[in-house]
DOBA-217198 format. One record per residue: x, z, y of N, C-alpha, C in turn; residue number from 1. Coordinates in Angstrom, 1 decimal. Layout:
BEGIN
+--------+--------+--------+--------+--------+--------+--------+--------+--------+-----+
:    n.u :    n.w :    n.v :   ca.u :   ca.w :   ca.v :    c.u :    c.w :    c.v : num :
+--------+--------+--------+--------+--------+--------+--------+--------+--------+-----+
:      X :      Z :      Y :      X :      Z :      Y :      X :      Z :      Y : NUM :
...
+--------+--------+--------+--------+--------+--------+--------+--------+--------+-----+
***
This chain:
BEGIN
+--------+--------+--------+--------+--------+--------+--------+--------+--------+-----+
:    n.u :    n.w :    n.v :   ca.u :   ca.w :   ca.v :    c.u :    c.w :    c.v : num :
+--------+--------+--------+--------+--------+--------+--------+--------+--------+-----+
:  -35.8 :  173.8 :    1.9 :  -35.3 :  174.4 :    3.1 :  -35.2 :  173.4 :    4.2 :   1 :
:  -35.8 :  173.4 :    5.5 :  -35.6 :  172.9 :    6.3 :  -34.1 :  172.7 :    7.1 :   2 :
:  -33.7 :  171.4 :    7.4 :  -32.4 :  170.8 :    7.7 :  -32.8 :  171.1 :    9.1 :   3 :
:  -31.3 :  171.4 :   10.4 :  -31.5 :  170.7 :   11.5 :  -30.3 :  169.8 :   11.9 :   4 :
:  -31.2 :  169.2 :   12.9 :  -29.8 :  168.1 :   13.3 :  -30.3 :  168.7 :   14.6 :   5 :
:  -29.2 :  168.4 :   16.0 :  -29.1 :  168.9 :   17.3 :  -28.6 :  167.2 :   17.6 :   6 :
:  -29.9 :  166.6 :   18.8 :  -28.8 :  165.1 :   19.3 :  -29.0 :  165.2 :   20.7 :   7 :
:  -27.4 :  165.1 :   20.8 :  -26.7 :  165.3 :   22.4 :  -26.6 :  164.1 :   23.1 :   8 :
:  -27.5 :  163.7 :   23.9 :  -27.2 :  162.7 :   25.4 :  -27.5 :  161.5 :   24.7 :   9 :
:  -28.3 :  161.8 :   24.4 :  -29.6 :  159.9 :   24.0 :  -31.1 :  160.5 :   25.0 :  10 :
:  -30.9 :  159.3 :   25.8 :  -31.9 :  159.3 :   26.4 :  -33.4 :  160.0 :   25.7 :  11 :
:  -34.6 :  159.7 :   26.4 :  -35.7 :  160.1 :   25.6 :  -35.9 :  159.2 :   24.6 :  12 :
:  -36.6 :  157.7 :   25.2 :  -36.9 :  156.9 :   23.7 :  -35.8 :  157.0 :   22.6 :  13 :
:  -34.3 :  157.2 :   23.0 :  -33.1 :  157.0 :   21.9 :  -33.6 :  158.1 :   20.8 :  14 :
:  -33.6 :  159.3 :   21.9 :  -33.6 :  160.3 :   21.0 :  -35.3 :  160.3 :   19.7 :  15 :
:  -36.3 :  159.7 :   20.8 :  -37.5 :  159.9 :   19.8 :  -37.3 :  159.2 :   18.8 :  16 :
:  -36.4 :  157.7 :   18.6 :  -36.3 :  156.7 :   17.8 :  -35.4 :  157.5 :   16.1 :  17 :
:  -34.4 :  158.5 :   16.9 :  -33.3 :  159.5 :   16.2 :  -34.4 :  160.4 :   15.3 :  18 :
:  -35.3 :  160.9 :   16.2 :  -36.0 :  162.3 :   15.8 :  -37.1 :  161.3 :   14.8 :  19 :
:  -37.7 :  160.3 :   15.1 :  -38.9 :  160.2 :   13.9 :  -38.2 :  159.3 :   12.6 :  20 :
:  -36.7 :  158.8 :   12.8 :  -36.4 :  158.3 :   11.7 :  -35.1 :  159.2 :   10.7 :  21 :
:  -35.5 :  160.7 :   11.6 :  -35.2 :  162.1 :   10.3 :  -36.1 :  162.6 :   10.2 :  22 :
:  -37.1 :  162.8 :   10.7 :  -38.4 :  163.5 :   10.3 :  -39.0 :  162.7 :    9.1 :  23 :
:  -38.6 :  161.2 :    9.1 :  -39.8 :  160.4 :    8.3 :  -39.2 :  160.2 :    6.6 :  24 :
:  -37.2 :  160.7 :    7.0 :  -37.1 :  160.8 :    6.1 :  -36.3 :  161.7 :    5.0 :  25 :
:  -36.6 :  163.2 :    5.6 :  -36.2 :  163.9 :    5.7 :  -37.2 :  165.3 :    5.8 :  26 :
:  -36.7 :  166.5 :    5.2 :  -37.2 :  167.6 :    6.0 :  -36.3 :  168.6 :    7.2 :  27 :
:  -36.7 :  168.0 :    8.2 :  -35.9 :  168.4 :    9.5 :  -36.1 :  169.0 :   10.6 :  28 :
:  -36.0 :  169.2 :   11.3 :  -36.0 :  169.7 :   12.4 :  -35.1 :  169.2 :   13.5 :  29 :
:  -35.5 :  168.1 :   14.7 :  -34.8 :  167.7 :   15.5 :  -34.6 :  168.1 :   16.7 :  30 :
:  -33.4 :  168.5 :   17.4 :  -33.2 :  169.4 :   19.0 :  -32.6 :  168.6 :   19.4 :  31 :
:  -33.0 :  168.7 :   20.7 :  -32.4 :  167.4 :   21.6 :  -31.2 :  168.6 :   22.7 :  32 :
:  -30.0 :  168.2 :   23.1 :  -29.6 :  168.7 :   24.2 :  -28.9 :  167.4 :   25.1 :  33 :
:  -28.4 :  168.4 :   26.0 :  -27.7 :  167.0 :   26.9 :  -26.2 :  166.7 :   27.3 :  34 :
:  -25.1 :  168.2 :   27.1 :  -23.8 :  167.9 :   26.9 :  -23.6 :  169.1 :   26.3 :  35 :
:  -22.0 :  169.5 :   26.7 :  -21.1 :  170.4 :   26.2 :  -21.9 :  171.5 :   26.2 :  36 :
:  -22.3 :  172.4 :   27.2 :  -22.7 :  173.4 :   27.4 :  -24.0 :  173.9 :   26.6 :  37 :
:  -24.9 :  173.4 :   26.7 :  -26.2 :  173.3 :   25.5 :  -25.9 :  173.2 :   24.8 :  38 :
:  -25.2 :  172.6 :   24.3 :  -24.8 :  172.4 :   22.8 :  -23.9 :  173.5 :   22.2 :  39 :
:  -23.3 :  173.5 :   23.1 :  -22.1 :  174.7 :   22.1 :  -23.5 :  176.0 :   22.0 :  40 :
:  -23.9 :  176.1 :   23.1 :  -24.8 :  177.2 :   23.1 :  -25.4 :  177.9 :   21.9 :  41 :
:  -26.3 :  175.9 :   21.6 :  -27.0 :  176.4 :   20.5 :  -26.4 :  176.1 :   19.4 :  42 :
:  -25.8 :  175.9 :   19.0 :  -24.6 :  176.0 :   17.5 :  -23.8 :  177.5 :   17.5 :  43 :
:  -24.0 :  178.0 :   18.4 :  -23.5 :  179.5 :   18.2 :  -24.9 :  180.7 :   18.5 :  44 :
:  -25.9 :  180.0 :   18.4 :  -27.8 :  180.6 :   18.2 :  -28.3 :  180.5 :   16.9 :  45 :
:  -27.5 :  179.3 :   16.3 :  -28.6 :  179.1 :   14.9 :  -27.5 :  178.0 :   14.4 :  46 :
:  -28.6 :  178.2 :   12.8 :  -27.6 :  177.1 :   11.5 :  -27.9 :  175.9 :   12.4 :  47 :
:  -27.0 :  175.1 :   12.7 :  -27.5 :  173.5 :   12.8 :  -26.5 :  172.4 :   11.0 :  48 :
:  -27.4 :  171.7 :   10.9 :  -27.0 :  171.1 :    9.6 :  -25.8 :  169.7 :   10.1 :  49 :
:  -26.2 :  169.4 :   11.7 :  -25.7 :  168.5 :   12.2 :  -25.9 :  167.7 :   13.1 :  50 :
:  -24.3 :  167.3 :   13.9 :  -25.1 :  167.1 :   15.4 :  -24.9 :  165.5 :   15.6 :  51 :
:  -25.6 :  165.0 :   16.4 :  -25.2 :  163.7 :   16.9 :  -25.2 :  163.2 :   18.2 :  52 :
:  -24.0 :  163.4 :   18.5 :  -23.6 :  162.7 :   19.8 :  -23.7 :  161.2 :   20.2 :  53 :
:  -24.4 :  160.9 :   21.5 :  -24.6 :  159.9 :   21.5 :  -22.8 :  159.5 :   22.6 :  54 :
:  -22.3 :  158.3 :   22.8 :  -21.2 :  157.5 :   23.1 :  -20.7 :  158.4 :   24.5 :  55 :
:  -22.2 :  158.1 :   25.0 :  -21.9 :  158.0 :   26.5 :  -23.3 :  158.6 :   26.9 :  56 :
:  -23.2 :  160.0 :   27.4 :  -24.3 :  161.1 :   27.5 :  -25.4 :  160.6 :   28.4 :  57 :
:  -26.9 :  160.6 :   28.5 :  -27.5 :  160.2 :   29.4 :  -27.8 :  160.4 :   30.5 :  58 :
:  -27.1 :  161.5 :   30.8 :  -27.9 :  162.5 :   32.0 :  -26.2 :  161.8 :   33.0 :  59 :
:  -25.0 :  162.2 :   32.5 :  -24.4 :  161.4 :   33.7 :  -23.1 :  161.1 :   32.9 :  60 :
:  -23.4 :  159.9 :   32.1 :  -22.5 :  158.9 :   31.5 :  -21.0 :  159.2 :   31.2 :  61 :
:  -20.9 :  160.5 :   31.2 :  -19.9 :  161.0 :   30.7 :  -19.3 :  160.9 :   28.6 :  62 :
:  -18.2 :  161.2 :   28.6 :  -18.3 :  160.6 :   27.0 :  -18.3 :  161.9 :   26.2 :  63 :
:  -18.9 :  161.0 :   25.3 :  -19.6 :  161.9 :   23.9 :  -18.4 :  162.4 :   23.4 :  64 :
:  -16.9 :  161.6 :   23.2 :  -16.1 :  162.2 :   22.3 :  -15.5 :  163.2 :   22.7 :  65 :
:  -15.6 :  163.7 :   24.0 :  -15.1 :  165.0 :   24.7 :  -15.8 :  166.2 :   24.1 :  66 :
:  -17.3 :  165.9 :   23.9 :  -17.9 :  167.0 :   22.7 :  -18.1 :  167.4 :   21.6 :  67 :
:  -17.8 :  166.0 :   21.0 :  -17.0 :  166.5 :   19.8 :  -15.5 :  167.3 :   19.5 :  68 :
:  -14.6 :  166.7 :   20.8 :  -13.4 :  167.5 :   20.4 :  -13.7 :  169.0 :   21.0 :  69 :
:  -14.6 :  169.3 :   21.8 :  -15.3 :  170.6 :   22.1 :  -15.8 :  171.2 :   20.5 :  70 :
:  -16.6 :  170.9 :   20.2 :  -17.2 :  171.1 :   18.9 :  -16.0 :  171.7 :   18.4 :  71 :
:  -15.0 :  170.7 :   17.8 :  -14.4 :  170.3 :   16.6 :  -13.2 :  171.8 :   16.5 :  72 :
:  -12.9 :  171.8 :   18.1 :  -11.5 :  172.8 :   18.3 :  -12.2 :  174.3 :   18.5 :  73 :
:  -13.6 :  174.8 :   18.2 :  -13.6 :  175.6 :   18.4 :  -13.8 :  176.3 :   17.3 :  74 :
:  -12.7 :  178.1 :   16.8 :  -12.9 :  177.9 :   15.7 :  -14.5 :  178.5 :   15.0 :  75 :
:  -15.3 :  179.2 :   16.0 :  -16.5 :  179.8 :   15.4 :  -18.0 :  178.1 :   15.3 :  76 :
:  -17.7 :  177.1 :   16.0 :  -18.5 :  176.0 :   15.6 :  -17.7 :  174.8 :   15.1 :  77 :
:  -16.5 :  175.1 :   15.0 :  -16.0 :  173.7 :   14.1 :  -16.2 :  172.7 :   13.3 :  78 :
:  -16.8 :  173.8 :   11.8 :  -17.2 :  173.1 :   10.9 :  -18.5 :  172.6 :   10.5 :  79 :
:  -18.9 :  172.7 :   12.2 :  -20.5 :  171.7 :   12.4 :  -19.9 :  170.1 :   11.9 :  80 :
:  -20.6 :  169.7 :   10.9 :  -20.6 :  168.4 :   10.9 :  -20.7 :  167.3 :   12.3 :  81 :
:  -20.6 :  166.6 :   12.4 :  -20.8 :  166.6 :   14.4 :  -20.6 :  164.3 :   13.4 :  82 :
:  -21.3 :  163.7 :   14.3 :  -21.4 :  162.1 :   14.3 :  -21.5 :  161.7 :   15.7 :  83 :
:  -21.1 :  160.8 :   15.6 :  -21.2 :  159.6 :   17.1 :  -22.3 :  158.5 :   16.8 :  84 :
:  -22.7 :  159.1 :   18.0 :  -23.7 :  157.2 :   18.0 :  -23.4 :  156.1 :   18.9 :  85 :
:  -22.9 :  155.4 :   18.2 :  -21.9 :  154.3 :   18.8 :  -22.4 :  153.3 :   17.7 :  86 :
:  -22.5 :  151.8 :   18.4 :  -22.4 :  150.6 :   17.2 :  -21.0 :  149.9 :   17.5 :  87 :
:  -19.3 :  150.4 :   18.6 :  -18.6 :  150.3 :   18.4 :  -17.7 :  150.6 :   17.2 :  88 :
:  -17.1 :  150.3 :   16.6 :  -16.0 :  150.6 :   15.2 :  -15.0 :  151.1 :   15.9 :  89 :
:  -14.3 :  150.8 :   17.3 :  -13.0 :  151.7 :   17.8 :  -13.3 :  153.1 :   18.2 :  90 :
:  -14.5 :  153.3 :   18.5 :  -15.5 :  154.5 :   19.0 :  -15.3 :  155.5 :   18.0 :  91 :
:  -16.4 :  155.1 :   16.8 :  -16.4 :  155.6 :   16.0 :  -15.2 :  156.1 :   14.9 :  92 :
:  -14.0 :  155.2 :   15.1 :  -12.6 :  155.3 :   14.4 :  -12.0 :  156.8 :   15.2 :  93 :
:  -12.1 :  156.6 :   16.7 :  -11.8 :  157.3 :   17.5 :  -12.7 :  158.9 :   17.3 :  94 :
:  -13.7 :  158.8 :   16.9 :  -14.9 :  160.6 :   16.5 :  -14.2 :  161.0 :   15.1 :  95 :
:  -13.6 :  159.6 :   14.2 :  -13.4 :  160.1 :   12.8 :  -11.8 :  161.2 :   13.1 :  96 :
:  -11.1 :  160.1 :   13.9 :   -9.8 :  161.2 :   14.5 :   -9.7 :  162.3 :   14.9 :  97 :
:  -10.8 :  162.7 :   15.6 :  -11.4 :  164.0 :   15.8 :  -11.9 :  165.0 :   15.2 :  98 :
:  -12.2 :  164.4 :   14.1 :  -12.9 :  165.6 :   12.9 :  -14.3 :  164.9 :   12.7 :  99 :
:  -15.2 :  164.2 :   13.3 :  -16.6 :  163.7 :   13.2 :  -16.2 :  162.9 :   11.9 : 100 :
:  -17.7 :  163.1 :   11.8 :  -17.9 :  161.9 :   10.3 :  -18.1 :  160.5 :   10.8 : 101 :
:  -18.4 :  159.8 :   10.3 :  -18.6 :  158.2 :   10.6 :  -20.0 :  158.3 :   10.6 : 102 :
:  -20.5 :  157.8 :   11.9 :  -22.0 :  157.6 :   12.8 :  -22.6 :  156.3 :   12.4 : 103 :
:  -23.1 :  156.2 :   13.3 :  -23.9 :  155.3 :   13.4 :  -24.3 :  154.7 :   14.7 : 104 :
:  -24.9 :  153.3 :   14.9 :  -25.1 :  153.0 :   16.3 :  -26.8 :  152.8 :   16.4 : 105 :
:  -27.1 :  152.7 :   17.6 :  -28.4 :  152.5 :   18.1 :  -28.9 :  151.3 :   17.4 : 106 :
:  -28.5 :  150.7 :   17.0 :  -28.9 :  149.6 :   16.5 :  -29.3 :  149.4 :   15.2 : 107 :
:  -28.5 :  150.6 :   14.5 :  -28.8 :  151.2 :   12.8 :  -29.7 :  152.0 :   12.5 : 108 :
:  -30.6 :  152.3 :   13.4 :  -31.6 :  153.2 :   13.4 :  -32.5 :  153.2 :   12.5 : 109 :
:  -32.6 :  153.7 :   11.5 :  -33.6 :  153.6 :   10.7 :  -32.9 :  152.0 :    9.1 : 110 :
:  -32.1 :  152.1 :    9.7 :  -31.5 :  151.3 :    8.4 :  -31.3 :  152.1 :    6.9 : 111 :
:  -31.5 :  151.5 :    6.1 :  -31.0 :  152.0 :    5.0 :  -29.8 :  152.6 :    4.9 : 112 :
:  -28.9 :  151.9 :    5.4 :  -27.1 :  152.5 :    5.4 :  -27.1 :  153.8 :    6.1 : 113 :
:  -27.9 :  154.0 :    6.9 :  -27.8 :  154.9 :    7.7 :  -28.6 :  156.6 :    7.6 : 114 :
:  -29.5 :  156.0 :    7.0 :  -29.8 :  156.8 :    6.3 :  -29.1 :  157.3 :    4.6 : 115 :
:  -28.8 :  156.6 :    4.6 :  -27.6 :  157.2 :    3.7 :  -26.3 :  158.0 :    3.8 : 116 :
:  -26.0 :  157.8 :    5.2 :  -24.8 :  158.6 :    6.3 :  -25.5 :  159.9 :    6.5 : 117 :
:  -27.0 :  159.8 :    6.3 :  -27.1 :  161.1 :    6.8 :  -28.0 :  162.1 :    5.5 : 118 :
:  -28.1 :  161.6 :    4.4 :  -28.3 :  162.4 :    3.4 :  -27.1 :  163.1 :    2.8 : 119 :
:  -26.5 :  163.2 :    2.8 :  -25.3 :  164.6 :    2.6 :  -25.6 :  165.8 :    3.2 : 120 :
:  -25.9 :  165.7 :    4.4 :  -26.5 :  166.9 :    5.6 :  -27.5 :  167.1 :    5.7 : 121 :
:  -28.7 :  166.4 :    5.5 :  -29.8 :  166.6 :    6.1 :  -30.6 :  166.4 :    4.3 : 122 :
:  -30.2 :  166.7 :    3.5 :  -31.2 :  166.7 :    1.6 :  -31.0 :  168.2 :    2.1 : 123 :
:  -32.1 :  169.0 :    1.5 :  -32.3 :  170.0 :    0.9 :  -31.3 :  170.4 :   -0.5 : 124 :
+--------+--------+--------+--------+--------+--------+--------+--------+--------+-----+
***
């Protein structure tokens, strides 16, 4: 069965970097949006398996953890698994306070570790 992940406010190359290192290891399906509003949208359209928010959104540098606690408090998309992409550890301490799982940063891309963060959600 095909996984999806939904990633919020990573630029284009961030996101293509995101999208071909789940596709390559994984069966997935990657959707790109760009804040709160698209996103809640499509998490109340379809299954998503899990989202990842990037720190600080691309389109106008606003922060990612605001969408998670969007996500997190609502109760018909709450128990979307939801991650930060941050290579910060206060960031990320800060998404786990929130209800997010522990992410990953741009820098982990395609790491081993990281792909291990994200086989819970994204295995068949």
């Amino acid at each position: 069965m095909v996984k999806t992940l939904v990633d919020c406010g990573n630029c284009g190359p961030d996101f293509n970097s995101i999208r071909q290192m789940v596709t390559s290891n994984f069966e997935a399906t990657v959707l790109q949006t760009h804040g709160a509003d698209d996103t809640v949208e499509l998490l109340r359209k379809r299954k998503v398996d899990l989202v990842t928010v990037n720190r600080k959104l691309d389109r106008d540098y606003s922060d990612g953890l605001e969408i998670i606690k969007k996500i997190k408090s609502d109760p018909e998309i709450g128990n979307v698994p939801v991650m930060l992409v941050t290579n910060y550890d206060e960031h990320q301490q800060a998404a786990v306070a929130e209800g997010a799982t522990y992410g990953f940063g741009k820098l982990e891309i395609g790491n081993e570790g990281t792909i291990e963060k994200l086989k819970p959600f994204l295995t068949s």
